[in-house]
N, C-alpha and C positions, 0 to 999 in steps of 0.2 A: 577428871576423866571425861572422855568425849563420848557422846553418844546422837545416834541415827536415830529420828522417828520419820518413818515411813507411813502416811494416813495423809486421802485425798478427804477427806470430811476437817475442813480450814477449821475451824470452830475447836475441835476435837484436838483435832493437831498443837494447836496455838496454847488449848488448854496445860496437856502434857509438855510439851514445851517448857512454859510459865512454872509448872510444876517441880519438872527435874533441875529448870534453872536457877528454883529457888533453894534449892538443896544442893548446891555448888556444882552441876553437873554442867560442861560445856554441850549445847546439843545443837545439831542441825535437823531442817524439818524439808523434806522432800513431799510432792504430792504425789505421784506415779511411779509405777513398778518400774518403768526402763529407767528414770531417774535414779530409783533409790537402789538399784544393781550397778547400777555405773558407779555411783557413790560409798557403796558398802565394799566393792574390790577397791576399791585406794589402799582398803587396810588400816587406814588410821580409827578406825573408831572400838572401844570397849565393849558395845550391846551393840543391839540392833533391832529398834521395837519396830515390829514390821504389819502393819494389815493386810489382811487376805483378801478384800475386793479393793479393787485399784484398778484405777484403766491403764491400757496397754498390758503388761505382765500383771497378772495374779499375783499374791504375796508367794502360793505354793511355788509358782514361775521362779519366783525373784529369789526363794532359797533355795531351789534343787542347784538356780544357776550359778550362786553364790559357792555353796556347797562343793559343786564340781570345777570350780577355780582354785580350791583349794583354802577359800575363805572360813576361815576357823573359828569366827566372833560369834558370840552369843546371842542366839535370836529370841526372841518374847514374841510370841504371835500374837496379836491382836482379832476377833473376828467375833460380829453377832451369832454367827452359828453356835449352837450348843451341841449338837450332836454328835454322837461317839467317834463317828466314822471321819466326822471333819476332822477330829481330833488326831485322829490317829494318824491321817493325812498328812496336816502340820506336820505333826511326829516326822514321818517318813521323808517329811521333804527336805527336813533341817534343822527344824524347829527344837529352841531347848525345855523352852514352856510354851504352851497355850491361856491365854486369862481369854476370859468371853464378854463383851460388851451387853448391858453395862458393867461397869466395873468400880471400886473405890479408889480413892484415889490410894489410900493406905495400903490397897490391896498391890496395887502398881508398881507402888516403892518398895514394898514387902519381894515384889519377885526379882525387881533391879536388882535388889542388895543383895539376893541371895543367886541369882546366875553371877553377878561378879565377883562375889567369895567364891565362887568354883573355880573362879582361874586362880585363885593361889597365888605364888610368888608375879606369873606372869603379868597380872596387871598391876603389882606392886613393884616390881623391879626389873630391868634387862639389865644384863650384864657379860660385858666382855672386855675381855683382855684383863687387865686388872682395876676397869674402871666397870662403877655400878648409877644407872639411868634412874633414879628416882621416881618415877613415873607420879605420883601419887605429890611429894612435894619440889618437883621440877628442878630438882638437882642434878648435877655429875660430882661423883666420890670418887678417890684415888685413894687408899689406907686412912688416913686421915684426914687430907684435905677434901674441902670440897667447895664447891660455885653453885651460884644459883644461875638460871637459863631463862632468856627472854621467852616469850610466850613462841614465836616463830624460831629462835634458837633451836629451844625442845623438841617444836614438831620436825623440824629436819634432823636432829640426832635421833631423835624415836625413830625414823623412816631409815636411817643408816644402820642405827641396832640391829633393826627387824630385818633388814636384808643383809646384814654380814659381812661378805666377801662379793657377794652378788653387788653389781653396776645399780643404782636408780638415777634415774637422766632428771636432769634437771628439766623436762617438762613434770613429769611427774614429782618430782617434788614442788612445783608451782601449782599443779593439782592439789595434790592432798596436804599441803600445809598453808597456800595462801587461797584455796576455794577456786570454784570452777568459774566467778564471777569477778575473780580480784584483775587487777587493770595491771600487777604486778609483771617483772618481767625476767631472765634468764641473768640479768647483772645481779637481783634483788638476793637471789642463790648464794651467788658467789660473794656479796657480801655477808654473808651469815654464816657462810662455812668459813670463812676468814675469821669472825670472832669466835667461833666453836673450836677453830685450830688453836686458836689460842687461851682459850679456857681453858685447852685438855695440857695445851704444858703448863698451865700455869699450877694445875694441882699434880702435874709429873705422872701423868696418865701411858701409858703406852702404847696408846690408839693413837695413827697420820689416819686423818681424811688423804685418802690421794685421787687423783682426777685424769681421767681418761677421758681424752678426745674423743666427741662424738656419744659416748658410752655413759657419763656422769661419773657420780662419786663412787665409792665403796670403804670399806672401813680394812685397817690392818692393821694386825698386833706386831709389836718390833718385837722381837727376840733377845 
């Protein structure tokens, strides 16, 4: 699973980091609120541990604005305040827990695992057509067959799942699956949906990648 921590306090950040990536979680660490709103609508990430003092956007900023993009993921707010009223705040803005600084680390992993058992099947599996997205061990199934998925495979099938029948252009899949720093380019796309096309016949899946000029991929069930 992939996950966001949003916290300009480097020390703090690097910690949590170290922390979730020692317990198999893929994470990225942003320092500012307009950073880690840009990065939390990609869409691709499972939580999203976010703090409340950040320069530029506030954390409350960076979830209302999440929130009203239609951004669904799980936020853990992070923030020294203790007081009722911050709390509530958080609450109101997005938020699906508050922990308060300081914190354990026990206490950290205790609410990870327990906002992402609230998604239930969704962060355990997508699925369409009559193939199922393993999310969890980076699979594609067909009835009984099944492939395993390169690490950049996955993240452009997870990005095709989650949008459907809806177009995602191949910048935005160079966004949210090779980083907003990768040197990658618009060919890099096109070859990874080429072995994704052919993974899904190869277990007799009934999802075409198809590709629209200008518009990018989207996903269709053959009939």
């Amino acid at each position: 699973m992939r996950l966001l921590v949003i916290e300009d306090e480097r020390l703090l950040a690097e910690s949590v980091k170290a922390l979730l990536e020692s317990r198999g979680f893929q994470v990225d660490a942003v320092g500012d609120g307009e950073a880690g709103a840009a990065y939390g609508e990609t869409g691709i990430y499972d939580l999203i541990i976010l703090d409340v003092m950040l320069p530029g956007l506030d954390g409350f900023q960076v979830a209302r604005q999440l929130r009203a993009r239609r951004c669904g993921t799980p936020i853990l707010m992070l923030t020294a305040r203790g007081d009722v009223a911050d709390r509530v705040d958080g609450l109101d803005a997005g938020a699906d827990y508050y922990l308060t600084k300081p914190f354990d680390a026990r206490e950290l992993l205790a609410c990870v695992n327990a906002l992402l058992r609230r998604q239930g099947a969704q962060v355990d599996e997508l699925r369409r057509g009559n193939t199922a997205l393993d999310l969890a061990a980076g699979t594609l199934a067909c009835g009984g067959a099944q492939v395993r998925l390169s690490a950049k495979e996955f993240g452009v099938m997870r990005q095709l799942m989650q949008s459907g029948e809806r177009h995602v252009s191949k910048e935005a899949l160079l966004e949210r699956v090779w980083g907003f720093e990768s040197n990658a380019v618009e060919n890099h796309v096109e070859v990874y949906v080429g072995f994704l096309r052919k993974k899904l016949r190869s277990i007799g899946s009934n999802l075409r990648i198809e590709a629209v000029r200008r518009l990018g991929y989207h996903l269709e069930v053959e009939g």
